[in-house]
C-alpha positions as CSV (number, residue, x, y, z in Angstrom):
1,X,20.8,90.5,49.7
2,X,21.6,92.0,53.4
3,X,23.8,89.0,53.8
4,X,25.9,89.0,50.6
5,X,26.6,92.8,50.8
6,X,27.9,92.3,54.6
7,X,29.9,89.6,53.3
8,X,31.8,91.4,50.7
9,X,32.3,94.5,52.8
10,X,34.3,91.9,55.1
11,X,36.3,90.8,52.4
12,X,37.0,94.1,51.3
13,X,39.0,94.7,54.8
14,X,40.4,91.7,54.8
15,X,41.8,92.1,51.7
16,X,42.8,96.4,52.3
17,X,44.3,94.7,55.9
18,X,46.7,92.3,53.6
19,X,47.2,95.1,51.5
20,X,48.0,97.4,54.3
21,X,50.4,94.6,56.3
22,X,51.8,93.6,52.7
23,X,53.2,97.7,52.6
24,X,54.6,97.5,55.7
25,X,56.3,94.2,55.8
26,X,58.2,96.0,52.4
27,X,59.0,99.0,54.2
28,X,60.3,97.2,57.2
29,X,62.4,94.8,54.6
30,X,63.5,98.2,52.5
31,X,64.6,99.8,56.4
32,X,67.1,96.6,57.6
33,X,68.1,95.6,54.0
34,X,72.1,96.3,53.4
35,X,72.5,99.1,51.7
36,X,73.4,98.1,48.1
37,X,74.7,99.7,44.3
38,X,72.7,99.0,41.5
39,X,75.2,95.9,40.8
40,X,77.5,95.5,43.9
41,X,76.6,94.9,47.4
42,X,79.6,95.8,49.6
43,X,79.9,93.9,52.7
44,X,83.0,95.1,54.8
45,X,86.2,97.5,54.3
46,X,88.9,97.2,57.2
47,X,92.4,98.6,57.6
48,X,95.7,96.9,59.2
49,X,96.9,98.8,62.0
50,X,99.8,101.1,61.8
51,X,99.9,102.3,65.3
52,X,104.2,101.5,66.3
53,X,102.7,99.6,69.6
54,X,99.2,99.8,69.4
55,X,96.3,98.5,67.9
56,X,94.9,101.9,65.8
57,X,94.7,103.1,62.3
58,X,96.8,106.5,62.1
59,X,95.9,109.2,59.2
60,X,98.8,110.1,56.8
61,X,100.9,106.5,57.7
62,X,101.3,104.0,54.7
63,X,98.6,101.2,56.0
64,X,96.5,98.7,53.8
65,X,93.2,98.7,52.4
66,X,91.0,95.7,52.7
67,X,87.8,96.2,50.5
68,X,85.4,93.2,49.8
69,X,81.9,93.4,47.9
70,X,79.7,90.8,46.2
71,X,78.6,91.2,42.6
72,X,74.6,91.1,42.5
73,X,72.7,88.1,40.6
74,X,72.7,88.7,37.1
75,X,74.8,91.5,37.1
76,X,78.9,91.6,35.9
77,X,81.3,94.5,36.9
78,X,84.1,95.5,34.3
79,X,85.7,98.1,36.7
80,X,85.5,99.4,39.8
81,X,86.7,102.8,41.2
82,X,87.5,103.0,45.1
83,X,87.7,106.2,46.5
84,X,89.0,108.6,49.6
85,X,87.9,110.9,51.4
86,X,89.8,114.5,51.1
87,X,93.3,114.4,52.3
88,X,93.5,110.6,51.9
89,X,95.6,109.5,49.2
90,X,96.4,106.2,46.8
91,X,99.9,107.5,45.7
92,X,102.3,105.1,45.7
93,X,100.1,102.3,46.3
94,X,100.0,99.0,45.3
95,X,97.0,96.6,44.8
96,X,95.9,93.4,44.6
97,X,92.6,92.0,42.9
98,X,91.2,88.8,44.8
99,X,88.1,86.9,42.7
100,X,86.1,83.9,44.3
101,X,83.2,82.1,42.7
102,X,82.1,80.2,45.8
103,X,85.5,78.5,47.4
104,X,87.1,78.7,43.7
105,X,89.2,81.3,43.1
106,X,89.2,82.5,39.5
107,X,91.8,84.1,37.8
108,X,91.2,87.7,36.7
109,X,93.8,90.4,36.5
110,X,93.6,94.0,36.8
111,X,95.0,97.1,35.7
112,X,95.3,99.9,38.8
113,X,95.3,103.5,37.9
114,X,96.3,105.8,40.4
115,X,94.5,109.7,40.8
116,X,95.1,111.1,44.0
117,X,92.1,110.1,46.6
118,X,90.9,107.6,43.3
119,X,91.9,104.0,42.9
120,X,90.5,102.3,38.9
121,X,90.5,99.0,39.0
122,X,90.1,97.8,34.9
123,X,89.6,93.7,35.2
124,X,90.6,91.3,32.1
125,X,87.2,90.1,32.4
126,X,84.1,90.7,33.8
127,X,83.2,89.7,37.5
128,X,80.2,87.5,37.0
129,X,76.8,87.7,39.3
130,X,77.7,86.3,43.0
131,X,81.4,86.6,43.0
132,X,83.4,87.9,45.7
133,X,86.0,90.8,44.8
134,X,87.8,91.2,47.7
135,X,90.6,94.6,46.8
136,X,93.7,94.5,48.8
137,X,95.4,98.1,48.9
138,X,99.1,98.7,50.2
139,X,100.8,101.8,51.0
140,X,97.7,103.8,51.1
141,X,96.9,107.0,53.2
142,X,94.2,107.7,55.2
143,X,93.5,111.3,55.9
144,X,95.7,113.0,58.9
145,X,92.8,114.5,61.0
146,X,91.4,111.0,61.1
147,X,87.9,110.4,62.0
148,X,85.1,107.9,60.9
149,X,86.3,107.3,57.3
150,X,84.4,105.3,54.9
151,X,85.7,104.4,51.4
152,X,83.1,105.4,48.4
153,X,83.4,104.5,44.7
154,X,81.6,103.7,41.5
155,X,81.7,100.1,39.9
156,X,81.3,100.1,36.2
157,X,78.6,97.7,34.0
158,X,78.1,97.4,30.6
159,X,80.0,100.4,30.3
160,X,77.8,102.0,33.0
161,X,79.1,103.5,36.2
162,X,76.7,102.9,38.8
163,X,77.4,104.3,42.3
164,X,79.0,102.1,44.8
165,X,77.6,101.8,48.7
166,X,79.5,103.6,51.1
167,X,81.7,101.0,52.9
168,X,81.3,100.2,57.1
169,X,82.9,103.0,59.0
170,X,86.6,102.4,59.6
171,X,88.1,104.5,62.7
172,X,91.6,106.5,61.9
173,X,93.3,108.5,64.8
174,X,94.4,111.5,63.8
175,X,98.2,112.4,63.1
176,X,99.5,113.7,66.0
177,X,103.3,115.6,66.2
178,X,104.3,112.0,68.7
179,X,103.6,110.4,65.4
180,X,105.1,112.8,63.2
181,X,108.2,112.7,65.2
182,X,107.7,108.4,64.6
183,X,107.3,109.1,61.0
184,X,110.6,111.1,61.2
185,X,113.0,108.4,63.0
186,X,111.6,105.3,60.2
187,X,113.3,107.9,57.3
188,X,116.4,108.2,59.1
189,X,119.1,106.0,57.8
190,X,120.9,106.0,61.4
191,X,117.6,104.8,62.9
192,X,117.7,102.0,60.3
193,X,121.4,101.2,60.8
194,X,120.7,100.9,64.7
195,X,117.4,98.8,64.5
196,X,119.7,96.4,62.4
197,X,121.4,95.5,65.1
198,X,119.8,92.6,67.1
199,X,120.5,94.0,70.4
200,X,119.9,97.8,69.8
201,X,116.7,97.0,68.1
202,X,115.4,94.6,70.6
203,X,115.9,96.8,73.7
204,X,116.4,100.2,72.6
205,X,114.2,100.9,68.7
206,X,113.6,104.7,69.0
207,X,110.6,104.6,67.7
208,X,109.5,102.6,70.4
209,X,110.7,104.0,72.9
210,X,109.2,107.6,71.7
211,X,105.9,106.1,71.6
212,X,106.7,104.1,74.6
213,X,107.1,107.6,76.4
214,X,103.7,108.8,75.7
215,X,101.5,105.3,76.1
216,X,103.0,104.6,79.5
217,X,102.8,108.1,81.2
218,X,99.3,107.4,82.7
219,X,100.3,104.8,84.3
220,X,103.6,106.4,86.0
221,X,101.4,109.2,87.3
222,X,99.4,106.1,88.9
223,X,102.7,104.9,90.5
224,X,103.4,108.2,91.8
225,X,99.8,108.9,93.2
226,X,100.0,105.8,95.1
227,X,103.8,106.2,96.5
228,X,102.5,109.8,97.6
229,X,99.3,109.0,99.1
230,X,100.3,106.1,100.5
231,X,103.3,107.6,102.8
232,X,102.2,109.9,104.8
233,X,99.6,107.7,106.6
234,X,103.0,105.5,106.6
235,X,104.5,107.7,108.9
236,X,101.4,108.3,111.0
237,X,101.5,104.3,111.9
238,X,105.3,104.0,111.7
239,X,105.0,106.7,114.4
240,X,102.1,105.2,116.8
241,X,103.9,101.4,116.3
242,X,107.3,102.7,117.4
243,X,106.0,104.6,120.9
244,X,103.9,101.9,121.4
245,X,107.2,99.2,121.2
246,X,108.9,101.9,123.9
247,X,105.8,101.8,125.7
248,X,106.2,100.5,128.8
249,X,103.3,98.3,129.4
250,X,103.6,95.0,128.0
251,X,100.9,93.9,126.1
252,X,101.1,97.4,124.0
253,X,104.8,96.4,122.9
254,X,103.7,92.9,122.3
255,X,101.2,93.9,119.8
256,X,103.8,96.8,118.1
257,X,106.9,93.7,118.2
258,X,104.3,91.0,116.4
259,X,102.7,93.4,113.9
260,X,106.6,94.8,112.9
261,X,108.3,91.4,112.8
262,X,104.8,90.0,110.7
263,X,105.3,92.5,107.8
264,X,108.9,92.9,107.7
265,X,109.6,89.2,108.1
266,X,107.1,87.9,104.8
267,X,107.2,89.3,101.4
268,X,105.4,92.2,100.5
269,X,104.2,89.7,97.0
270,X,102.8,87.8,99.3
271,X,101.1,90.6,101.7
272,X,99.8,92.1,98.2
273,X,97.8,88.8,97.2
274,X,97.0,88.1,100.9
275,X,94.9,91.4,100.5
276,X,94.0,91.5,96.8
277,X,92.5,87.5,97.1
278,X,91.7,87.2,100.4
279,X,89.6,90.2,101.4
280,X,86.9,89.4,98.3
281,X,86.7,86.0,99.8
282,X,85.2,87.3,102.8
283,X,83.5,89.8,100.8
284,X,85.0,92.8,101.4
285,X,85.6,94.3,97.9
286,X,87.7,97.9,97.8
287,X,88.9,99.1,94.5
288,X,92.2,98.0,93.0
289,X,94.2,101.6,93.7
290,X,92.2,102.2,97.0
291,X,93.8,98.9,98.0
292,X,97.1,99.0,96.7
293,X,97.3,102.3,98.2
294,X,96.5,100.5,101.9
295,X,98.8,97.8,101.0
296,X,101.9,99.9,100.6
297,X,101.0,102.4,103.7
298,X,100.4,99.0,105.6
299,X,104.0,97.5,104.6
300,X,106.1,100.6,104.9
301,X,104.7,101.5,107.9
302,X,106.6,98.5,109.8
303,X,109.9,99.5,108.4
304,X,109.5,103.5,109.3
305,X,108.3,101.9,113.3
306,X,111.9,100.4,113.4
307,X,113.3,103.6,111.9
308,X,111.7,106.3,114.0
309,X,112.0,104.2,117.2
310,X,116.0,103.6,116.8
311,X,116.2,107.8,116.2
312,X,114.7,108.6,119.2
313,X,116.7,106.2,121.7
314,X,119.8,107.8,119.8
315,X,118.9,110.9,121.4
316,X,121.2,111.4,124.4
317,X,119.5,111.2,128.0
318,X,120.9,114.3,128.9
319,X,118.3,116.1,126.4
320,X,115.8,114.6,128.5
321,X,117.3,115.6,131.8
322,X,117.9,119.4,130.3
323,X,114.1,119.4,129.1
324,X,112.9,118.2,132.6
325,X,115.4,121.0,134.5
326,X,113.0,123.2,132.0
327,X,109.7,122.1,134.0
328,X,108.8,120.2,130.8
329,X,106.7,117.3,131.0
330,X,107.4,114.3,128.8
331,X,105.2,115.3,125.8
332,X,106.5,118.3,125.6
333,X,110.2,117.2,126.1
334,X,108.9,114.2,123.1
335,X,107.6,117.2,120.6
336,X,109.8,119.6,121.0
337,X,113.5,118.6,121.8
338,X,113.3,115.3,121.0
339,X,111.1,114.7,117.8
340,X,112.6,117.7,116.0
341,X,116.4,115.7,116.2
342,X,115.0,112.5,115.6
343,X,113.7,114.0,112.5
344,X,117.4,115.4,111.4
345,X,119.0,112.0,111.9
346,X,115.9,109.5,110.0
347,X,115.4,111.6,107.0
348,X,117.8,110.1,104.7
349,X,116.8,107.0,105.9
350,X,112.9,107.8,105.6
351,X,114.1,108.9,102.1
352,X,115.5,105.6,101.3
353,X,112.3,103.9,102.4
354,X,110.4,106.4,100.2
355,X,112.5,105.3,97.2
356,X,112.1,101.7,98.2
357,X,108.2,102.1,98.3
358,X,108.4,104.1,94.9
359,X,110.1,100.9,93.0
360,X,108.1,98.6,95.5
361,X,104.7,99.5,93.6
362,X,106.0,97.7,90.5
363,X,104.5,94.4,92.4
364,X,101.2,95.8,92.3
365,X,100.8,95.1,88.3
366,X,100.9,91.2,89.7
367,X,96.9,91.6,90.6
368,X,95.7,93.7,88.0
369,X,96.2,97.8,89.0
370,X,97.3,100.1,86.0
371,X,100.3,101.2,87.0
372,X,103.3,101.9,85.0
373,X,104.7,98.0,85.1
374,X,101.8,97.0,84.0
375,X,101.3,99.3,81.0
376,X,104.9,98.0,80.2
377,X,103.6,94.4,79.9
378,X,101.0,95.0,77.5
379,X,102.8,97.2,75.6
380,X,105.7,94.6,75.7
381,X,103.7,91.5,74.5
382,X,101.8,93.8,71.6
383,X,105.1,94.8,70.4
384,X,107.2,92.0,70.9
385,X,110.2,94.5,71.7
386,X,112.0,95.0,75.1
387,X,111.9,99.0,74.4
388,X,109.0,99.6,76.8
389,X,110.5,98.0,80.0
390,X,113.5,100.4,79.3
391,X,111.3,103.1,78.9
392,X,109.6,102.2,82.2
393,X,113.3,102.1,83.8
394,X,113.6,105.4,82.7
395,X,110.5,106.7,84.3
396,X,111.6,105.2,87.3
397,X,115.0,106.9,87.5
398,X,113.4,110.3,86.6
399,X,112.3,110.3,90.6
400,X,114.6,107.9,92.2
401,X,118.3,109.4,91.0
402,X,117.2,113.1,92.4
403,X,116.3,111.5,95.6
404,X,119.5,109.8,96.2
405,X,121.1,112.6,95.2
406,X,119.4,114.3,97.5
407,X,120.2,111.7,100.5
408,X,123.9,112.1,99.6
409,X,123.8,115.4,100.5
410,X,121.4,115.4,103.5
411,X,123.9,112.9,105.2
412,X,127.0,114.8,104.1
413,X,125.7,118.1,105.8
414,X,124.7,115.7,108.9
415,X,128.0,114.2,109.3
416,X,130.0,117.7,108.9
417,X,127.4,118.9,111.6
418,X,128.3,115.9,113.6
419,X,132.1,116.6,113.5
420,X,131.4,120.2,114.6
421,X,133.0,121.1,110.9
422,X,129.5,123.1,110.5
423,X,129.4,126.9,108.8
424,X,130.6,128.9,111.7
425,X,129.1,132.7,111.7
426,X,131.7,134.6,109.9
427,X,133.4,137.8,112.1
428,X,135.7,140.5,111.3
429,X,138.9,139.7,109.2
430,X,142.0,140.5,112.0
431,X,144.8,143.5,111.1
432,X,148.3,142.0,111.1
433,X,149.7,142.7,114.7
434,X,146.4,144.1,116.3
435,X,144.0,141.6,117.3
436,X,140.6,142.4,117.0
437,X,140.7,144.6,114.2
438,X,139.5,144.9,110.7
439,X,143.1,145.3,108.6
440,X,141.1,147.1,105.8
441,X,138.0,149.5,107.7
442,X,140.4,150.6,110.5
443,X,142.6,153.0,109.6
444,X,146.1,152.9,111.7
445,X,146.7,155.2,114.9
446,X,149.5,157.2,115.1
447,X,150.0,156.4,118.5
448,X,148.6,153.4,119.1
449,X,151.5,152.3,116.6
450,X,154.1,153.8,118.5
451,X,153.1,152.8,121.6
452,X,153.1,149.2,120.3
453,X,156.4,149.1,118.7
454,X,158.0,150.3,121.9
455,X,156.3,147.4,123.6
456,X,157.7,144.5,120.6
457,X,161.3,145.9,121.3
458,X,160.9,146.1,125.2
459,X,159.5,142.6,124.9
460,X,162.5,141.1,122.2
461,X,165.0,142.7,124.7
462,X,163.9,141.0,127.5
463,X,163.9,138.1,125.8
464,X,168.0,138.7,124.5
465,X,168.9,139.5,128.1
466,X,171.0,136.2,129.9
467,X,169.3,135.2,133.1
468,X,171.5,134.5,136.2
469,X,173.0,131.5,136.5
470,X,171.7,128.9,139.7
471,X,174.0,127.3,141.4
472,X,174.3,123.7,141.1
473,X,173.2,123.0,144.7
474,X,170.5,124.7,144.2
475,X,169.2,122.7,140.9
476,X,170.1,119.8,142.6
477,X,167.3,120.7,145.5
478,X,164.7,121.7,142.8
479,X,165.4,118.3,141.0
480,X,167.0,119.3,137.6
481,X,169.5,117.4,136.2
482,X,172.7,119.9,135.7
483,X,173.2,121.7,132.8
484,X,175.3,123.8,130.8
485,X,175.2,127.4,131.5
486,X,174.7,128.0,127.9
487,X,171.6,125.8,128.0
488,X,170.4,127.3,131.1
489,X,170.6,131.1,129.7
């Protein structure tokens, strides 16, 4: 008896341990199932983008609604209803009802009606168990604050409405006023009358170039952190290479005359990939901007040598001569008599070669940094528009026209300094007839007047009265030719 009672308490936990495993297996099955209606399983719901040049879903701009769901074994929907969330809108929309049993596609119609945030979808005939209905939506709205949006509804069977599961989260960017200003150009007839025109539309569509604007300023402010951090240690080297080619030990201006006529005699493409393929091959790895950064310092630096080093031999010897009269030594006379002129007659060169290395960063989109030529080139090939290269023109000229400007008028104020045509320090207008004197703050002197206009007419008389007249023997000894008397008084 002992033996039979332990043997059914056994299977008794077998059988509570099936039990047990049975529940949970369900439950697991129940968690990782896809959520489902009582009729409709719906399986995706994606949007087109609407983004002028990018890839995103924008709230409150006409996109369209792809909606797909499968119709549960015996089961057949009569309607469905998609709906929006608040804000989002149908109005206007049209719609397109897609039916496939297996790879057949069956031909059902459907009448749309329209409520606001509310698509109805009434089919000609039911949509039997394990069809896809696949709902096509054009000109629909998504709501303007954007956010994870997911499209709700109710399907309808045997006259029942049965909720529908909400669809896989679809990710709208929120209107923005860049977007609203879009919105604004694509109603204006001009806009429409200039994007007709092949060449207009092709290199300069508004729209675009708005949004062209906005997507490309990160990488201008790139461009112009690697222009401006790359410069000054530009100068440093340009600085050390140039004394060390005046040097006057040899080897020192061997090594400044090879590394100037290396990097200004070779490509600065070619310098780029030299560092941006090279280095990793040896394994030296730095980070795309850290590099480019080096690259450009590197390259300019050779060009700013051969500047600084042709402004200081302009710098007359006799500077040096006056300097040394001083009791200055030579790095003295260097920092402060010659460096400070050298620095007058380079800058608008050194400004040039600034605006050189600005545009020069353009070749670093070549190996991959994310500067504002390359956020140009993707935008360009998502597009298929010239508009963003003209917008990157335009970022370009936004800090290279003021700088030439500026160069004008450095060298203008140079070369009037030059000539001696310089402001001159402005003194005391002069009073008519007395020199010296401010016409308007000095107030006349009786005297002084009197005294003068006796001297004018003592003067003008001498000047009336007829000299003697020498005789001719005696011009002939001094070596004039003779002469009328008249001539001679």
């Amino acid at each position: 008896m002992v033996p039979m009672k332990h043997t059914a308490d056994r299977q008794g936990r077998h059988v509570a341990r099936a039990f047990c495993a049975a529940l949970a297996a369900a439950l697991c099955l129940t968690a990782v199932a896809p959520a489902t209606a009582e009729a409709v399983t719906v399986n995706k719901a994606t949007a087109k983008p609407n983004e002028d040049g990018g890839s995103g879903v924008i709230g409150g701009i006409d996109t369209r609604l792809t909606w797909e769901a499968t119709v549960d074994e015996g089961e057949s929907v009569d309607a469905v209803t998609l709906t929006l969330p608040q804000d989002g809108s149908f109005d206007g929309s049209t719609s397109r009802v897609t039916v496939l049993e297996g790879l057949k596609r069956k031909d059902v119609q459907a009448d749309a009606k329209v409520d606001g945030t509310s698509l109805t979808l009434d089919f000609s005939e039911p949509v039997g168990a394990g069809d896809l209905l696949r709902v096509e939506v054009t000109n629909m709205r998504f709501p303007p604050e954007g956010g994870d949006v997911q499209v709700t509804g109710t399907a309808t069977v045997d006259g029942q409405e049965t909720d529908l599961a909400p669809s896989p989260v679809i990710a709208v960017i929120a209107n923005t006023p860049l977007q609203a200003l879009v919105n604004w150009l694509d109603e204006q007839p001009w806009v429409a009358a200039w994007n007709s025109n092949q060449f207009l539309g092709m290199f300069f569509k508004p729209q675009l170039l708005v949004t062209s604007f906005a997507s490309l300023f990160p990488g201008w402010l790139v461009c112009l952190a690697i222009v401006v951090v790359a410069y000054p240690f530009a100068i440093l080297l340009g600085l050390l290479f140039a004394f060390m080619k005046m040097a006057k030990h040899r080897v020192v201006r061997a090594v400044a005359v090879t590394y100037i006529n290396i990097l200004r005699g070779t490509p600065l493409f070619l310098q780029i990939y030299i560092m941006f393929f090279g280095l990793p091959m040896i394994g030296v790895n730095i980070d795309n901007n850290v590099l480019g950064v080096i690259v450009m310092a590197v390259n300019s630096s050779a060009y700013l040598a051969e500047i600084f080093r042709a402004g200081i031999e302009s710098i007359p010897k006799g500077q040096y001569e006056a300097a040394e009269s001083l009791g200055m030594n030579a790095r003295q006379t260097m920092v402060s008599v010659i460096l400070p002129q050298t620095v007058r007659r380079v800058l608008p060169t050194v400004t040039s070669d600034f605006i050189t290395g600005y545009k020069d960063t353009s070749l670093l989109s070549s190996v991959g940094v994310m500067e504002l030529m390359m956020f140009s080139k993707n935008l360009t090939t998502v597009t298929g528009n010239i508009t963003p290269y003209i917008a990157a023109a335009i970022y370009y000229l936004i800090v290279t026209l003021p700088l030439i400007r500026i160069v004008s008028k450095v060298e203008q104020h140079l070369a009037r300094s030059e000539s001696g045509q310089g402001p001159r320090p402005k003194g005391p207008a002069k009073a008519e007839g007395i020199e010296g004197r401010d016409a308007e703050t000095v107030d006349p002197d009786p005297a002084a007047e009197a005294v003068a206009e006796e001297s004018r007419k003592a003067f003008g008389a001498a000047r009336l009265k007829p000299r003697p007249a020498v005789p001719a023997t005696a011009r002939a000894r001094m070596g004039a030719a003779p002469r009328e008397e008249a001539q001679d008084a």
